[in-house]
N, C-alpha and C positions, 0 to 999 in steps of 0.2 A: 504494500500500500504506500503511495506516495504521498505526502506529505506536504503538497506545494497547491500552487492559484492554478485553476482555467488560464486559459489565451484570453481570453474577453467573458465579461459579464455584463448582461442584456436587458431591460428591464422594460423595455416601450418597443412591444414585439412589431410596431407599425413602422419603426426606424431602423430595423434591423438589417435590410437590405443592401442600402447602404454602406454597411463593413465589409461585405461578403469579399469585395477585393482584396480587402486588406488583410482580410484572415486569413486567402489561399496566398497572399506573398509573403507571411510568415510563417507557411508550412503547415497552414489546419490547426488541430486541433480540440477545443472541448470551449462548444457557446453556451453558459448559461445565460436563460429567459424565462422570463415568467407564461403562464396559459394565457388563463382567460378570465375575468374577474368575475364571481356569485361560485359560492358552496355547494354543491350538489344538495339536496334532502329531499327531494323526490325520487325515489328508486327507479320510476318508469323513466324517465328522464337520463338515465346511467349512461344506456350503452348509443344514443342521439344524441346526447351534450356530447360522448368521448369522439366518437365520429365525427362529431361537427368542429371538434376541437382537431384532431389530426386531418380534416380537412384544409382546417384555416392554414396550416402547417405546412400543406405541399411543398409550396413553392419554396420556404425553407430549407425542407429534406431536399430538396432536388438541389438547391445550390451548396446544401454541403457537403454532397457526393460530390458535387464538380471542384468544389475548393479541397477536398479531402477535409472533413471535419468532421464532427458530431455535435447533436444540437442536443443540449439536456434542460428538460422543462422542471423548474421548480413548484415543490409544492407549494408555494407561496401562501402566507396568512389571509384567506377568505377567499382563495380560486379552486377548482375544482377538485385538485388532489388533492383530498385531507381524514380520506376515511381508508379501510383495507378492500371496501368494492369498490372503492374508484383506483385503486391501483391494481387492484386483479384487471377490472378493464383496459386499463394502457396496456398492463401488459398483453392480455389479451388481443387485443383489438391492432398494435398498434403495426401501420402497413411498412416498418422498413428498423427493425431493431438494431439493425449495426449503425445508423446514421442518428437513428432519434431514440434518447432515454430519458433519465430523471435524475434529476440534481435534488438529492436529499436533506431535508432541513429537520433534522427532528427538533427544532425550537419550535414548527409550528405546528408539528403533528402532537406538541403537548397542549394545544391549545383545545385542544378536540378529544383527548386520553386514547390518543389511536396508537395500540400497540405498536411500536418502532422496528421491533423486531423481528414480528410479524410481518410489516412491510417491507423492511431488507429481504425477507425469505422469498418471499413471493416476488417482487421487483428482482433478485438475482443479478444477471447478468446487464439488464436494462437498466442498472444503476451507472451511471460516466463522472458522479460526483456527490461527492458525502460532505456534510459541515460538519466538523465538532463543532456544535453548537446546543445551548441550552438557554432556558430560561434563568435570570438572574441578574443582578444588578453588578457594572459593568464587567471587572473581569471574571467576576460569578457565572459569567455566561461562557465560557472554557471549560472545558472538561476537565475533571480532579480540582477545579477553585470554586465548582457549583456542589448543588445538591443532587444531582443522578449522577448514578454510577454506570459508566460505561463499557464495563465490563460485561456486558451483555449482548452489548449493540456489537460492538468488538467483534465477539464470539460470533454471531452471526452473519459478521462482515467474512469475517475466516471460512465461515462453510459454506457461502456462497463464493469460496476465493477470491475475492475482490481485489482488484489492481488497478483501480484508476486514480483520479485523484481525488484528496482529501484535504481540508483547509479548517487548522484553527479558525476562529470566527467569533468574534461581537461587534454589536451596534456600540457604535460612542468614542470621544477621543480623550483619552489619558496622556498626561506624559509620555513621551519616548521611554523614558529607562523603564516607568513601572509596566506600559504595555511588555516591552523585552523581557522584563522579570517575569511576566506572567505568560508570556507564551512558552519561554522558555519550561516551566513551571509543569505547564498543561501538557507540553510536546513530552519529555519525561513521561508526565502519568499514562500519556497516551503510549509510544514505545513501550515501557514495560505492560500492558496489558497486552500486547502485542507478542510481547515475547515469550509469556505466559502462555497464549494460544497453540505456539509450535508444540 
């Protein structure tokens, strides 16, 4: 599991198009973007929102086969992935898995108590990008400086063999030394669960 940033992170899927040169002249890569904004809680609605949702996406997927890249959608706080049937559906559903997957946040899948674990198993290989990230006030939101323990999520990352990337993560700016001290901090806690797993 690598331990570093995306090429780009994406957030106004309407402007996205735009990069697409500049992402195949620095060799591809891994775009995170957001869906599409409103919760699923209609079930009939599931598997028409998710299609309507990898519809809107085409013309994406088709430009980062051409640039060589992969586009990974985040679950993003109040967009469509936030429950374990709407991630059974992408995966299900979704028409091009090598090109298009999911940019993992479990900060917001605690927002909804949607087992984390649960959806690493099922998402698998369709995961291009994982946040250490949590709930917590500033560097609380680090993994080993918050209150979940990620020795679970870990565990799961490991038996779905996971190898793409993975990015400490919070919202907020601190000092330079104390961010350093505390990623350093969380990147530790994070390797030895790691190495626990082998």
């Amino acid at each position: 599991m690598a331990w570093t940033w995306p090429l780009s992170k994406i957030y106004d899927g309407n402007k996205l198009s735009q990069y697409w040169e500049l992402i195949r002249d620095f060799g591809g890569g891994v775009v995170v973007r957001s869906s599409e904004a409103g919760r699923l809680t209609d079930p009939k609605e599931l598997v028409p929102r998710m299609r309507a949702l990898f519809e809107q996406l085409k013309p994406d997927i088709e430009l980062a086969e051409k640039c060589d890249a992969r586009l990974a959608i985040e679950n993003y706080g109040g967009e469509v992935l936030s429950s374990v049937d709407t991630f059974k559906a992408f995966v299900e559903l979704n028409p091009n898995p090598e090109r298009l997957g999911i940019a993992l946040a479990p900060y917001h899948l605690q927002y909804y108590e949607t087992p984390i674990e649960d959806v690493i198993r099922i998402a698998g290989s369709q995961i291009f990008f994982f946040y250490a990230w949590q709930h917590g006030a500033d560097v609380a939101q680090m993994p080993g400086l918050g209150p979940v323990d990620f020795t679970p999520l870990i565990r799961a990352l490991a038996e779905i063999n996971y190898a793409h990337y993975s990015s400490i993560f919070m919202h907020g700016h601190l000092p330079t030394d104390e961010t350093e001290t505390a990623v350093s901090k969380s990147r530790e806690y994070l390797l030895n669960i790691n190495s626990d797993q082998r």
